[in-house]
C-alpha positions, -999 to +999 in steps of 0.1 A: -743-706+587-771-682+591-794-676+560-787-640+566-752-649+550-762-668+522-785-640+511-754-619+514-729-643+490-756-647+465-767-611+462-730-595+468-720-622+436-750-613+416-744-572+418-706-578+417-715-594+382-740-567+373-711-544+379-689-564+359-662-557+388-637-587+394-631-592+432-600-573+430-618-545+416-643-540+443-619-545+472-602-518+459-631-493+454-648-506+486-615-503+505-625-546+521-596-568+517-601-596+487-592-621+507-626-614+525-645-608+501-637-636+488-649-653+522-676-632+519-688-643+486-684-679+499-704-676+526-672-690+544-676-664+575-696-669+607-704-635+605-696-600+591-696-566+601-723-539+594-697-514+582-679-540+553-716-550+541-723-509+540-689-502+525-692-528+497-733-517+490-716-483+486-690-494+461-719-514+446-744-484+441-770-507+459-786-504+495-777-524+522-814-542+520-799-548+486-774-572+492-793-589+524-829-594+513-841-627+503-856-629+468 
């Protein structure tokens, strides 16, 4: 698992919270499948699309940067 990804689970949990959105909830507004965010949030995938990290920054009012920089 790249650190890339990790960066990703921890920041898409942390404005997910900040949102107070439950999964559900932002796989609907971001249109990504729960199922995968869940994954997601897990840092169970290998890897992950540009698009579905845009879609859910979108849904999240935050930049892409957002959810992968390293803090």
């Amino acid at each position: 698992m790249s650190d890339i990804l990790a960066y990703l689970a921890r920041n898409l949990k942390y404005y997910r919270a900040k949102s107070a959105l439950t999964q559900a909830e932002l796989a609907q507004k971001s249109g990504v499948n729960r199922s995968h965010l869940a994954s997601l949030e897990t840092d169970a995938l290998p890897n992950v699309s540009v698009k579905t990290v845009e879609k859910l920054a979108n849904a999240l009012g935050v930049t892409v940067f957002d959810l992968l920089k390293h803090e």
